[in-house]
C-alpha positions in Angstrom: -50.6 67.5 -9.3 -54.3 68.3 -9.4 -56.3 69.2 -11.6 -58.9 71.7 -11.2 -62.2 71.8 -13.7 -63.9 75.3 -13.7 -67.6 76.1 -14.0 -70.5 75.8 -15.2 -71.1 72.2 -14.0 -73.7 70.3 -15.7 -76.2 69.2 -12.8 -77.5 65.2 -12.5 -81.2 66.6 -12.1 -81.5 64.8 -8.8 -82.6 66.6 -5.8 -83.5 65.1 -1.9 -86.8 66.2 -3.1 -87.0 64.2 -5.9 -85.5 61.1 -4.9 -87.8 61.6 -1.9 -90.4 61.3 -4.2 -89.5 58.6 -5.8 -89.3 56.2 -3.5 -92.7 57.6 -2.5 -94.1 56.7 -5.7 -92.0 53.2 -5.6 -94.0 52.1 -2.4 -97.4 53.2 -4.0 -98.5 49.9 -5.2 -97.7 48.4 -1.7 -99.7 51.0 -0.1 -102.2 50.1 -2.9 -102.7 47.0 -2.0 -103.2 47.4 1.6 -105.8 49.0 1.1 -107.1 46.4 -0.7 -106.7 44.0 2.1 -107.4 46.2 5.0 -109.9 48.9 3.8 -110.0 52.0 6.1 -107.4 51.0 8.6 -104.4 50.9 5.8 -105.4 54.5 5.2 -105.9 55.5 8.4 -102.5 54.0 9.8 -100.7 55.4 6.6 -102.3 59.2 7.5 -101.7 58.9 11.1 -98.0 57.9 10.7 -97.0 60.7 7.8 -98.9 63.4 9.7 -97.5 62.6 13.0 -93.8 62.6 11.4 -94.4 65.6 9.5 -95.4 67.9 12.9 -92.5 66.4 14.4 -90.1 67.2 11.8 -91.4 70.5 12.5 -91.8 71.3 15.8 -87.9 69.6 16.1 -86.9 71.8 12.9 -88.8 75.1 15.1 -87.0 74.1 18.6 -83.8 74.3 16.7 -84.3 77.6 14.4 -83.9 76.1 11.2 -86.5 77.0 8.5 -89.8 74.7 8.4 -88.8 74.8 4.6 -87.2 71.5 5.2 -90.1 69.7 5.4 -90.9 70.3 1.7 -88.1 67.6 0.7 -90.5 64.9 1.6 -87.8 63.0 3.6 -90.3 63.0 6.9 -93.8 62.4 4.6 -91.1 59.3 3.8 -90.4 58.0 6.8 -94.2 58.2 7.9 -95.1 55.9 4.9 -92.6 53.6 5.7 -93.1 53.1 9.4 -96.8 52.5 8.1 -96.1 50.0 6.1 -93.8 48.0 8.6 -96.9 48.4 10.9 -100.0 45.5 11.9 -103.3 46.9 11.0 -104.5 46.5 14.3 -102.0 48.4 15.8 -103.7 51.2 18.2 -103.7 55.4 16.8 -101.4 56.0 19.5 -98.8 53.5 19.3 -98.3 54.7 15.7 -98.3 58.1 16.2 -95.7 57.3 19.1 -93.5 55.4 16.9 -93.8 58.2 14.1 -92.0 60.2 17.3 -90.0 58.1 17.4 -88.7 57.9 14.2 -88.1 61.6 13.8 -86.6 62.3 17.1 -84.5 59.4 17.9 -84.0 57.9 14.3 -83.1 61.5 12.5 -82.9 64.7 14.7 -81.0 63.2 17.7 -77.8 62.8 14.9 -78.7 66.1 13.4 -80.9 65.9 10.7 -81.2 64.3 7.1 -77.7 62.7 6.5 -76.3 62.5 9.6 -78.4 59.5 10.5 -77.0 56.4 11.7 -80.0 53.8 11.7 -83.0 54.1 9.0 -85.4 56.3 10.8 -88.4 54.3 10.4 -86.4 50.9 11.2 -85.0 52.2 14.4 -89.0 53.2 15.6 -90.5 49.9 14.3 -87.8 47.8 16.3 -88.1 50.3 19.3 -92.5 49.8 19.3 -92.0 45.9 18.8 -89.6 45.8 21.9 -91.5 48.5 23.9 -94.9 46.5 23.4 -94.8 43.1 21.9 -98.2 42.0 22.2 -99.3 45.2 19.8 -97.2 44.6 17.1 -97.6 41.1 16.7 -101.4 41.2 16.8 -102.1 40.4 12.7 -105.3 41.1 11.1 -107.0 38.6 8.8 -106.9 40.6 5.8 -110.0 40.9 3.7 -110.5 38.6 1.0 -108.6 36.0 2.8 -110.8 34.6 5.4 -114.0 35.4 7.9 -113.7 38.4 9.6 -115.5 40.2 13.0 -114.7 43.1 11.2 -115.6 44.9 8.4 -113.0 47.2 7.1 -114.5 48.3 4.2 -117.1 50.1 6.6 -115.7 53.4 7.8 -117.4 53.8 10.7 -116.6 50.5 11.9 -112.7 51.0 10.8 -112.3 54.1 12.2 -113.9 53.0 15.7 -111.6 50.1 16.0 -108.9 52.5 15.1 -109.2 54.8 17.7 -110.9 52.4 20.7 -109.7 49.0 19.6 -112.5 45.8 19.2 -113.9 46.7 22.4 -115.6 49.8 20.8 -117.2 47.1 18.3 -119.3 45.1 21.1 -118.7 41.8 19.5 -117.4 40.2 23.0 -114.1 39.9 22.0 -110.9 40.7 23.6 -109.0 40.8 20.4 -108.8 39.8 16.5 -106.2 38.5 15.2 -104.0 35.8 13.5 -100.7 34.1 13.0 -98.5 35.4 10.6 -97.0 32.9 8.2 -93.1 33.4 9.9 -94.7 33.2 13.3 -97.2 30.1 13.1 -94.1 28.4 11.6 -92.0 29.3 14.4 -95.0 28.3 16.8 -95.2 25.0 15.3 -92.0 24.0 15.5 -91.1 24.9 19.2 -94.0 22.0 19.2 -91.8 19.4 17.3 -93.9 19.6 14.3 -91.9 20.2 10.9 -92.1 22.8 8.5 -94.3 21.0 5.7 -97.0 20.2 8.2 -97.3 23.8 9.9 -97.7 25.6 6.5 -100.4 22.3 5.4 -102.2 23.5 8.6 -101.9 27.1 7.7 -103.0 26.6 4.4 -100.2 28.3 3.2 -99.8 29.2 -0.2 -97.0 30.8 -2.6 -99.3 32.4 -4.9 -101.3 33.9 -2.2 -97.9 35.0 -0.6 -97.1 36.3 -3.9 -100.1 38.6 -4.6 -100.4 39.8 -0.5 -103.3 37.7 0.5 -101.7 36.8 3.7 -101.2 38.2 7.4 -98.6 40.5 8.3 -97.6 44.1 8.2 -99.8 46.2 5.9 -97.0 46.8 3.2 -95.0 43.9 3.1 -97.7 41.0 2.5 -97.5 41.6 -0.9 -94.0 40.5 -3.0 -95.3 41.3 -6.3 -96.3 45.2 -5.5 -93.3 45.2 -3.5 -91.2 44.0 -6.4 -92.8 46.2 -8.9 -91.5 49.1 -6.7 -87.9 47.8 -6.5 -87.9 47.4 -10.0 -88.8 50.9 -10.4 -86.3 52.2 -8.5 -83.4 49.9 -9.7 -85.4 52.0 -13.3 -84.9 55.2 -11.8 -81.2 54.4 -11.0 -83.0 55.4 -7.4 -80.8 52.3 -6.0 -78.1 49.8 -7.5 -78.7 46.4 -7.3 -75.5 45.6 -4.9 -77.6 45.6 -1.9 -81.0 43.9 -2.5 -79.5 41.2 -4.4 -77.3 40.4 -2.4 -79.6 40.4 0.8 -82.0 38.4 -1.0 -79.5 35.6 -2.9 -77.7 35.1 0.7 -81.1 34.8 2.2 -82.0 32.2 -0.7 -78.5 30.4 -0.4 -79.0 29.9 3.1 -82.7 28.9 3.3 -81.9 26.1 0.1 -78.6 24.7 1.8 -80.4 23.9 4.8 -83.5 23.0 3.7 -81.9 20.5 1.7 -80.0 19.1 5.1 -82.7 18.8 6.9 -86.5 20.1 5.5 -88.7 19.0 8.3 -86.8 21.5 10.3 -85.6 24.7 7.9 -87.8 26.2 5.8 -87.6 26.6 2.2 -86.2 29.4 0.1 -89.3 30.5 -1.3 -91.2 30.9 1.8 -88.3 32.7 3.1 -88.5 34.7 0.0 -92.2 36.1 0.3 -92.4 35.9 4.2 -92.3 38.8 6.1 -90.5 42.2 5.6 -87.3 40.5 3.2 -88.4 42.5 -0.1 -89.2 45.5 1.6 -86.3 45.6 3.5 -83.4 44.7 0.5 -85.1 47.0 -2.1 -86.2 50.3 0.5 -84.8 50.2 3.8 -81.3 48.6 3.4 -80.5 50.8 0.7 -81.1 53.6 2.2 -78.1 55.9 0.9 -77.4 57.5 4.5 -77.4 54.5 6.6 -75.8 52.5 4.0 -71.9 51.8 2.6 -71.4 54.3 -0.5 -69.0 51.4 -2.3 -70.1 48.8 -4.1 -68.2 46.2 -2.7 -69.2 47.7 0.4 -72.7 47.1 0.1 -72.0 43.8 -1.2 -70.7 43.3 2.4 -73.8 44.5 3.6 -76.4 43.1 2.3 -74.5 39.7 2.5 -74.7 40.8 6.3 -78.2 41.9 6.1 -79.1 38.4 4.6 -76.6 36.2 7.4 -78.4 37.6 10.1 -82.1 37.7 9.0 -82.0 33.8 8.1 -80.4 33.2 11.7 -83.0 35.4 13.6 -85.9 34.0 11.7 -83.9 30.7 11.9 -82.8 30.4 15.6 -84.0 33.6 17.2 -86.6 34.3 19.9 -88.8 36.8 17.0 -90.0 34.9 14.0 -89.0 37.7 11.6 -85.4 39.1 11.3 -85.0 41.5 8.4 -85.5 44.8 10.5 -83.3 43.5 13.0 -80.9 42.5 10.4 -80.8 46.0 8.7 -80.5 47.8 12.2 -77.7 45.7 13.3 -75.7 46.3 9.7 -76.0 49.8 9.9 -73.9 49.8 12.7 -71.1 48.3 10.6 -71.1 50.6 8.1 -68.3 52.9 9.2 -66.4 50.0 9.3 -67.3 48.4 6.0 -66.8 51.7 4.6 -63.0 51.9 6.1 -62.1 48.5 4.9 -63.9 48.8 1.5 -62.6 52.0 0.4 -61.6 51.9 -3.0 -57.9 52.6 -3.2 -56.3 56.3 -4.4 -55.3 56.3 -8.1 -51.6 56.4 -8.5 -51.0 54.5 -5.2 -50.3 50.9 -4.3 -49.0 49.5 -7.7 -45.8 49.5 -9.2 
């Protein structure tokens, strides 16, 4: 027997739009403090990235006759910020605007549009650039506030030339400006048989500067404590459910404190693990992304126990020193499959 409720239906309140929004307005304070530490080029990369995804939301949404009304539910303005924030500051105009292609065509449009996608959009560009041209999007900035730089990025003029030429539009005489990332001098170091506690002594590294952002990396994920503010929003918002990111980032803990314990000269510790690289921004935004993600709850237990598996092992054994994007990109090929074995079962059937 069925039964059948008639209208009127009370409505949640919660629109594409809105949620949209929201996570918008979750990342804020990680855009925020990009711009603290890379003046002009955080903004720049942030506008070139959401403008490029926008006009090719709608020239994609014009090929196929739908209405350019679509782009008002903020889904591609979205995916722009996030690809931004996954990005190095020194990362060349086109190379951005190329991913930002990327990410609409071949993350979202390909499958048909919002909902249909398999991979998070912006995930799917970010690992597409760092495999299409390494050298780029490994190439970390020292942010300002941190250390001596060639380059002002507080200056417009000087940001927006090194933007669109690269440090050869400077005339300082160099090739390049850069610096290790935290994950990757690590890694460096220990291909070179020296331990985990001497690398980060030699990098200087720090938890409390890993905690506020003053570190090198990709503009939006230096910083855990903007990055947890956000998450914290949305877990607020009722945005996301804690299934996912806690269980990404307690497997990712568990893991990193077991092993580190066996042997610490060679595994590195939880905490570093913890405000390293793209972990936060990947358990609280990315992985819980409701398309690309299981719909159960015991399902996305699953996944972001996957999720946190396989970014310890890549950052762990792997040829790239960061493995959260991977990680997410590899789970949300399982999902179909979580979903099938972690449907909930039909009322009425299976007990006696």
């Amino acid at each position: 027997m069925s039964l059948a409720i008639s209208s009127p239906h009370a409505h949640g309140g919660d629109t594409i739009r809105m949620t949209m929004l929201t996570v918008i307005i979750a990342l804020l304070p990680a855009a925020m403090v990009s711009v603290y530490l890379f003046g002009w080029l955080a903004v720049f990369l942030i506008v070139a990235c959401m403008l490029s995804c926008l006009l090719t939301e709608a020239v994609c949404l014009r090929m196929m006759g739908r209405p350019l009304k679509t782009l008002l539910d903020n889904s591609a303005a979205l995916t722009g910020l996030f690809l931004a924030l996954t990005l190095p500051a020194s990362i060349p105009w086109w190379m951005a605007v190329l991913g930002s292609v990327f990410a609409i065509v071949l993350g979202k449009q390909v499958y048909g549009g919002l909902g249909y996608n398999l991979f998070n959009p912006a995930l799917s560009a970010r690992v597409i650039l760092l495999i299409s041209f390494p050298l780029g999007m490994t190439s970390w900035l020292i942010p300002m506030h941190v250390g001596p730089s060639a380059l002002n990025m507080y200056d417009f003029s000087a940001a927006l030339a090194f933007f669109l030429h690269g440090p050869e539009a400077l005339k300082l005489g160099l090739d390049a400006i850069t610096m290790a990332s935290p994950l990757g001098h690590v890694k460096t170091e220990w291909t070179q048989g020296i331990g985990v506690a001497e690398a980060l002594n030699s990098y200087h590294y720090s938890y409390l500067d890993a905690f506020l952002g003053r570190e090198a990396g990709s503009i939006g994920e230096t910083s855990a404590l903007a990055l947890l503010i956000g998450g914290i929003y949305l877990l607020a918002r009722h945005t996301i459910t804690w299934h996912i990111p806690f269980a990404y980032i307690g497997t990712v803990l568990l893991l990193a404190a077991v092993f580190s314990v066996i042997s610490p000269e060679h595994y590195s510790p939880p905490m570093f693990h913890l405000f390293a690289g793209g972990l936060i921004l990947c358990a609280f935004f990315m992985a819980t992304d409701p398309v690309s993600s299981p719909v159960t709850p015991l399902g996305q237990i699953v996944f972001g126990i996957g999720c946190g598996v396989l970014t310890w092992a890549i950052r762990t054994f792997g040829g790239y020193p960061e493995g959260a994007m991977f990680a997410v990109v590899l789970m949300n090929c399982a999902v179909p499959l979580i979903d099938h074995y972690c449907r909930p079962r039909a009322y009425g059937h299976g007990g006696s």
